[in-house]
C-alpha positions in Angstrom: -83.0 -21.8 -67.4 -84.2 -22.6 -64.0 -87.4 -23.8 -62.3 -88.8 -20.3 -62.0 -87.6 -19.2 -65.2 -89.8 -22.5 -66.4 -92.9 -21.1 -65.0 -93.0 -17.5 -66.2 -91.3 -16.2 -62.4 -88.2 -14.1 -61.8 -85.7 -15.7 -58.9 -85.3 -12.9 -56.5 -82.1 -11.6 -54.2 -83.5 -12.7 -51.0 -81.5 -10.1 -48.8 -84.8 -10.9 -45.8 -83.6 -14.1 -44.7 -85.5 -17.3 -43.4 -89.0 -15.4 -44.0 -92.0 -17.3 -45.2 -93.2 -15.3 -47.2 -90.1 -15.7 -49.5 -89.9 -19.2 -49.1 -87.3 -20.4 -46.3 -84.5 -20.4 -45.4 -81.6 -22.2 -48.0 -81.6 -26.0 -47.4 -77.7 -27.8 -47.4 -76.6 -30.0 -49.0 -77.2 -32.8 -46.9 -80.8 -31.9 -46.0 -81.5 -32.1 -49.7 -79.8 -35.3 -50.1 -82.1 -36.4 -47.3 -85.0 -35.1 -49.2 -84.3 -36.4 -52.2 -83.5 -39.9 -50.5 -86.6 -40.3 -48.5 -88.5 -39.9 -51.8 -87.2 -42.8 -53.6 -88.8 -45.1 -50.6 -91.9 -45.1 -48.7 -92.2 -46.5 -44.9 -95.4 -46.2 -42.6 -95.3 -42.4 -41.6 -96.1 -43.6 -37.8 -92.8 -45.2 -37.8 -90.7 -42.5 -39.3 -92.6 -40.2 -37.0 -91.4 -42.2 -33.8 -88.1 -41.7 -35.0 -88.4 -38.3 -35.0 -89.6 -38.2 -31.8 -86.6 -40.2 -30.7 -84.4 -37.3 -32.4 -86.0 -34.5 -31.4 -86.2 -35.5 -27.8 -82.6 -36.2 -27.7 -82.0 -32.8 -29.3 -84.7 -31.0 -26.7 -84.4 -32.6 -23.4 -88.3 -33.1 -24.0 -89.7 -36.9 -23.4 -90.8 -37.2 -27.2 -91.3 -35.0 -30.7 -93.5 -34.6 -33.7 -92.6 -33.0 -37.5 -95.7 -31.0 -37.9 -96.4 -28.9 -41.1 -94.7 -25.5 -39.8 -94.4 -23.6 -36.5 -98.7 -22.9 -36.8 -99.3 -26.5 -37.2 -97.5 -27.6 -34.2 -99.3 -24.9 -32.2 -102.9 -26.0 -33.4 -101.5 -29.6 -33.1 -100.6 -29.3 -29.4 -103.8 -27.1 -28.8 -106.1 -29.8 -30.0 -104.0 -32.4 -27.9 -104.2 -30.4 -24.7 -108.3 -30.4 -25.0 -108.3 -33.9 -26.1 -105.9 -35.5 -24.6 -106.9 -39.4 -26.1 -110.7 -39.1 -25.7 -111.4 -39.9 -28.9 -115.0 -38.6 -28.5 -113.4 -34.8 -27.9 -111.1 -35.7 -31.1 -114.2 -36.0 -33.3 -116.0 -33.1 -32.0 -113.2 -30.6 -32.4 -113.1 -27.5 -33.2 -116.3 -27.8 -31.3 -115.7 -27.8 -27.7 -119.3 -27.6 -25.5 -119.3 -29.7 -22.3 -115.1 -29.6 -22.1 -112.9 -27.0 -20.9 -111.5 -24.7 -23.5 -110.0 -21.3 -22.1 -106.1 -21.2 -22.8 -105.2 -18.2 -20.8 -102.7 -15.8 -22.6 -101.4 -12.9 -21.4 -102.7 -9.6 -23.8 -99.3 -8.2 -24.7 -98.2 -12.1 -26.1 -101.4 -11.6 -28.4 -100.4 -11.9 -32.1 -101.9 -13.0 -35.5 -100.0 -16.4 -35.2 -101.9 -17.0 -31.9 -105.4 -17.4 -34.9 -103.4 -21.3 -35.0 -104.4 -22.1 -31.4 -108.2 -20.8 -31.6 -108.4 -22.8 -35.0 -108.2 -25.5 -32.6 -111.4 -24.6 -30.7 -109.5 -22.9 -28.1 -110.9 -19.4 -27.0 -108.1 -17.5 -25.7 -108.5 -15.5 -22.2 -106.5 -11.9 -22.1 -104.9 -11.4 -18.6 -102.4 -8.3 -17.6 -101.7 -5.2 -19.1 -98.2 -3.6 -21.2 -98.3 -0.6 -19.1 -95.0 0.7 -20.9 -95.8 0.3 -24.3 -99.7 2.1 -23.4 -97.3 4.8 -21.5 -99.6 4.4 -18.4 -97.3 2.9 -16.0 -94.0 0.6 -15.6 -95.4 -2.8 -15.1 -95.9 -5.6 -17.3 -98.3 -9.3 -16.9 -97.5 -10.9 -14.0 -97.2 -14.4 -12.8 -100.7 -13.7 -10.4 -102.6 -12.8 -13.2 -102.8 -16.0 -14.6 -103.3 -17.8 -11.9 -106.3 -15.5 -11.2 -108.0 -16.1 -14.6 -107.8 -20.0 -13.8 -111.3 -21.3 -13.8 -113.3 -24.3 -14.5 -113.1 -23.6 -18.1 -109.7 -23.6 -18.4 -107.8 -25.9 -20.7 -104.5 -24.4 -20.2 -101.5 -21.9 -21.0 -100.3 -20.2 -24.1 -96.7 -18.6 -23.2 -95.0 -16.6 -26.3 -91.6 -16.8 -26.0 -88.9 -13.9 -26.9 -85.8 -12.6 -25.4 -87.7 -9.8 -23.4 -91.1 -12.0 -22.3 -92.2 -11.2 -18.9 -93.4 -12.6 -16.8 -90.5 -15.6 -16.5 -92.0 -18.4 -18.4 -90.6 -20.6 -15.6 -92.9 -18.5 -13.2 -96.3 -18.9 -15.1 -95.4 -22.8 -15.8 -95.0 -23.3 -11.5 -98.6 -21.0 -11.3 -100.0 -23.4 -13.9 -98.9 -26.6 -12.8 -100.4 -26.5 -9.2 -103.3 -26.2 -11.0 -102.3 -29.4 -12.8 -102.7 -26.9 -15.8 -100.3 -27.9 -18.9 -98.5 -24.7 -20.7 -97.6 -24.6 -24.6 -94.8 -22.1 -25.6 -94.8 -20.8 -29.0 -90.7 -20.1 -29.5 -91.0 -20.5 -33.3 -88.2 -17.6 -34.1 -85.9 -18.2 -30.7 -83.1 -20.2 -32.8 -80.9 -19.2 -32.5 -78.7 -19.6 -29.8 -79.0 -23.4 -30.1 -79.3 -23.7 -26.2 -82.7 -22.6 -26.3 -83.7 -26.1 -27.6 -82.6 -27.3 -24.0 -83.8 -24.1 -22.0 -87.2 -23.8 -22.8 -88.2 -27.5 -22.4 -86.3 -27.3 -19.4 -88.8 -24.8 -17.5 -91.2 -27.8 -17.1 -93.2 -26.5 -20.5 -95.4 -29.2 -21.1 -95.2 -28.6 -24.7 -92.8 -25.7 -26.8 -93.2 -24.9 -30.8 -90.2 -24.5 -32.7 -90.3 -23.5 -36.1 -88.3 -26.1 -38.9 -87.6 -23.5 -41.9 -85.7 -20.8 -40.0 -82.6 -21.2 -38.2 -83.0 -25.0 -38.3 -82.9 -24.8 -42.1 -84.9 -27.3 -42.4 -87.8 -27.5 -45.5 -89.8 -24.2 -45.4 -93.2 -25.8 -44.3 -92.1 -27.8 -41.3 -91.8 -27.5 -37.5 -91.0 -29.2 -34.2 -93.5 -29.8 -31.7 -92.2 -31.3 -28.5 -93.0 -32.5 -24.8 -94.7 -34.6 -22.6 -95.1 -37.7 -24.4 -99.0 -38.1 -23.3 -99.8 -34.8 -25.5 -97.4 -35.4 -28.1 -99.2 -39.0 -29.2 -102.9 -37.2 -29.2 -101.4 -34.9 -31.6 -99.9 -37.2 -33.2 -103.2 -39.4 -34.0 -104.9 -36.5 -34.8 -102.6 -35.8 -37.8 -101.7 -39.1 -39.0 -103.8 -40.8 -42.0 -106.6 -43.2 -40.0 -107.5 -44.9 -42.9 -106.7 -48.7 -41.8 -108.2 -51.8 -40.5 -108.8 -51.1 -36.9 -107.0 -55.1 -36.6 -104.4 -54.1 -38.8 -103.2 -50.5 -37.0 -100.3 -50.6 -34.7 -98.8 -47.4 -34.0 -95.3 -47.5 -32.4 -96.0 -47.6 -28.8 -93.7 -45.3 -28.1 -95.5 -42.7 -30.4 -99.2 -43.5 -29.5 -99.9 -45.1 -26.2 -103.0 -47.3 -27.7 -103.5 -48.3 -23.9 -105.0 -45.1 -23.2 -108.1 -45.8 -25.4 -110.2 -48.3 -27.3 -110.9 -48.2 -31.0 -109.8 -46.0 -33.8 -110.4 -42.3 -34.4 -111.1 -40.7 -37.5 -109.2 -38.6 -39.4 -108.8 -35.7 -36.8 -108.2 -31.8 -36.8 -104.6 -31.8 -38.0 -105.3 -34.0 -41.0 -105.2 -31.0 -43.4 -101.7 -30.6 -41.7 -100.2 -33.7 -43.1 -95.9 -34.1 -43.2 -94.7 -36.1 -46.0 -91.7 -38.2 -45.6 -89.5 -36.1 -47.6 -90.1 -33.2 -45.3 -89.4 -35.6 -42.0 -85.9 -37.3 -43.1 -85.2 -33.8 -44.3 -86.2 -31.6 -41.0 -84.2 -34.3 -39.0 -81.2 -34.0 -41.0 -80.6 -30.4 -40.5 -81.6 -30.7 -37.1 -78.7 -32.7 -37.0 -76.5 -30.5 -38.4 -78.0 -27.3 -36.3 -77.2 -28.8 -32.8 -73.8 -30.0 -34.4 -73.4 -26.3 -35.0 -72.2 -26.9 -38.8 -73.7 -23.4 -40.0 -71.7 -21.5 -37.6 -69.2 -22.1 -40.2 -70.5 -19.8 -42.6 -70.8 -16.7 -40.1 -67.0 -15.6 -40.9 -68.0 -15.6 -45.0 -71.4 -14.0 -44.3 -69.6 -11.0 -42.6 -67.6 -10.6 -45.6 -70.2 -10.2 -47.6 -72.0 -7.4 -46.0 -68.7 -5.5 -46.0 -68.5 -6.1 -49.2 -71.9 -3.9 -49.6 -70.4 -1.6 -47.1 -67.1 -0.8 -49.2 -69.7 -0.7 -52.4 -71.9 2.2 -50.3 -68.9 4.2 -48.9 -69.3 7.6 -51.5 -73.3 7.6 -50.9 -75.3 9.3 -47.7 -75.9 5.8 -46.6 -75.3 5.4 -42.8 -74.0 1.5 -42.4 -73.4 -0.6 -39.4 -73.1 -4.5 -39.0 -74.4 -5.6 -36.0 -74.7 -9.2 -34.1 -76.9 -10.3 -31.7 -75.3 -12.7 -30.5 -72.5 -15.1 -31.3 -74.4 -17.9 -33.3 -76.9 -15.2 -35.1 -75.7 -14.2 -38.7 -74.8 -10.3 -38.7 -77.1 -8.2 -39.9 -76.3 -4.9 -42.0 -78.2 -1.6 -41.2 -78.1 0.8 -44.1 -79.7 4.0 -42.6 -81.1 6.3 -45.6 -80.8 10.3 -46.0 -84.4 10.7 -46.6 -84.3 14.7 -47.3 -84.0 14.3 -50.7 -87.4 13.2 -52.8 -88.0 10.1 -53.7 -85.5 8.5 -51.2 -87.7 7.4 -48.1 -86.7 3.9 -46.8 -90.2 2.6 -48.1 -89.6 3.7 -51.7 -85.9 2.7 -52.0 -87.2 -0.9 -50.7 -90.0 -0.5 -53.5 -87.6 0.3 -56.2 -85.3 -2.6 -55.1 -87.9 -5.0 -55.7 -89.5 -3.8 -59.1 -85.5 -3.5 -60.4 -83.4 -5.9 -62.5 -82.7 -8.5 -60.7 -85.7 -8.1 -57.8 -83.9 -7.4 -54.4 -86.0 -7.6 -51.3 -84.3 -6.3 -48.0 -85.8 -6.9 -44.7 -88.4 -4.1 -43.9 -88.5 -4.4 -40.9 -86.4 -0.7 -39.9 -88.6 1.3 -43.0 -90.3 3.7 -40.5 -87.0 4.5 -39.3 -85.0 5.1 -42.4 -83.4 1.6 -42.6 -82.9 -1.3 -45.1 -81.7 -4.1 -43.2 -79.9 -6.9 -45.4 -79.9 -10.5 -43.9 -77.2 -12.1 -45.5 -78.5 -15.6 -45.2 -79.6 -16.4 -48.8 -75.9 -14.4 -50.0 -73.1 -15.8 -52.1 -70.7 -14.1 -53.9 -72.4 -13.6 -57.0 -75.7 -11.8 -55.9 -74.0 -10.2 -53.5 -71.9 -8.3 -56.2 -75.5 -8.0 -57.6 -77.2 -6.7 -54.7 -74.6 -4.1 -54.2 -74.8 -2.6 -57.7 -78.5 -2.5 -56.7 -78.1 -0.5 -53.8 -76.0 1.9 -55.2 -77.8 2.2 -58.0 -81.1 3.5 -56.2 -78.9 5.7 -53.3 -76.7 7.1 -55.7 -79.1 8.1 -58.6 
């Protein structure tokens, strides 16, 4: 009996892949080693955390790094440092930002509910440009000028959401913001893979990009990167970290928190509900490790196997498959494209019947309103994938 089994739950066939709601992606080997191994120990979490600055910056290209709670946390992190910078006055009054710039300007079709992390800062976001193609009123998208026209006294910064299709050019917004000596923070959370895009982004003069841990990384579920200039990456930094000390006792690596930029001590700040533990450091910087090594390209071959598998297991049903790959380092991904004529067999209710069934199955959901179960076969081995199969043809053939 297993964990879940222990506490009343049924393990699921996690055919989604590295999605939170379903708890990560699948941790090696080594990463849990590292997990487990950090646990028998304690050290001061300032100094592992300037360790991991040291890592991530080598694997970035940014000057320095911070292990923040997930993707979100890095985002309201590097939010809160971008109002504060190291006043620790604006520290203690946050989310409350009166007498301080505030505006992060945005454009409106990089809105999103993940963008609620940055305004739980205290940052109030300012819409600029239109997504005339999606609203079928035109062919243009947000452009570079619009930012720069929204730039005002009030304005704090830039939020930039990256994906493969963002317009306009992040590199253009960042050279609109900067002579404005305006700082930009790029949420790229799901752009891992490719790996190059740890490099890339950075490399546009972003003054500080979100990546999430739990995803392609592989890293624990609940943890993310937050990288950049080094003089927003300490105020983060401080105003995560535990500040319960002696004010003559507390000496934060330098290279971490510059303590030459103010005098005193602040209190526990806004990211203190956003606390790492040192499990889920050693952990997130082991599989970064093996990421940028490119170890879990390895396992593409076996994952494509696997999916045919299900494809050979489908071949007498109406299903419609096709494996498809992004792009060299992504997994595949198998499309399963549903006769819905017959009742009872829309995309939504074979997904629902897949997850109340013996074992639960989820599939990605992503295609439903188009007919499609999408398997990610990141959380596959050979045994539930023999499972998962049955499934499938159990509900398309029936």
């Amino acid at each position: 009996m297993g964990i879940y089994e222990e506490l009343g739950l049924r393990p699921i066939i996690n055919a989604s892949g590295a999605v939170t709601r379903l708890g990560g992606a699948p941790m090696s080997e080594a990463t849990l080693r590292a997990f487990c191994d950090a646990a028998g120990e304690s050290v001061p979490l300032e100094q592992l955390q300037a360790v991991a600055s040291r890592t991530i910056a080598a694997a970035t290209g940014a000057e320095a790094g911070l292990v923040t709670a997930g993707a979100a946390a890095a985002l309201t992190l590097g939010a809160a440092a971008i109002l504060t910078g190291y006043d620790l006055a604006r520290m203690e009054r946050l989310p409350h930002c009166e007498g301080f710039p505030n505006e992060f300007v945005i454009a409106r079709e990089h809105r999103n509910a993940y963008d609620h992390a940055v305004r739980a800062s205290g940052a109030r976001l300012v819409e600029v440009g239109f997504n005339e193609i999606t609203s079928g009123a035109g062919v243009r998208r947000a452009e570079a000028w619009e930012y720069e026209a929204a730039f005002g006294p009030r304005t704090a910064g830039v939020v930039y959401v990256q994906t493969a299709g963002s317009q306009p050019p992040l590199v253009e917004v960042v050279e609109r913001a900067h002579a404005h000596h305006l700082p930009v923070i790029v949420d790229a959370a799901g752009e891992l893979p490719p790996r190059g895009n740890l490099k890339t982004i950075a490399a546009t003069g972003a003054d500080l990009v979100v990546f999430s841990g739990g995803k392609a990384i592989r890293g624990p579920q609940a943890t993310g990167i937050l990288c950049g200039r080094r003089d927003l990456i300490g105020p983060a930094a401080l105003q995560m970290l535990d500040m319960d000390d002696h004010v003559s006792l507390w000496q934060p690596p330098q290279e971490l928190i510059d303590r030459t930029k103010f005098a005193g001590m602040p209190r526990h700040g806004i990211g203190r509900g956003f606390k790492v533990s040192k499990e889920q450091i050693a952990a997130l910087l082991a599989a970064l490790r093996q990421f940028v090594a490119g170890d879990y390209d390895r396992e593409i071959g076996a994952a494509r196997a696997r999916l045919e598998t299900i494809t050979g297991s489908l071949a007498k049903t109406t299903a419609q498959c096709r494996i498809d790959q992004s792009e060299p380092e992504c997994l595949p991904i198998l499309e399963i494209k549903l006769d819905e004529s017959k009742p009872g067999r829309t995309a939504f209710e074979v997904c629902q019947n897949l997850r109340s069934g013996s074992p639960p199955c989820y599939v990605g959901h992503a295609g439903l309103a188009e007919g499609k179960l999408l398997i990610n076969p990141l959380h596959l081995n050979d045994e539930n994938t023999s499972e998962l199969a049955r499934r499938l043809r159990e509900e398309l053939m029936s």
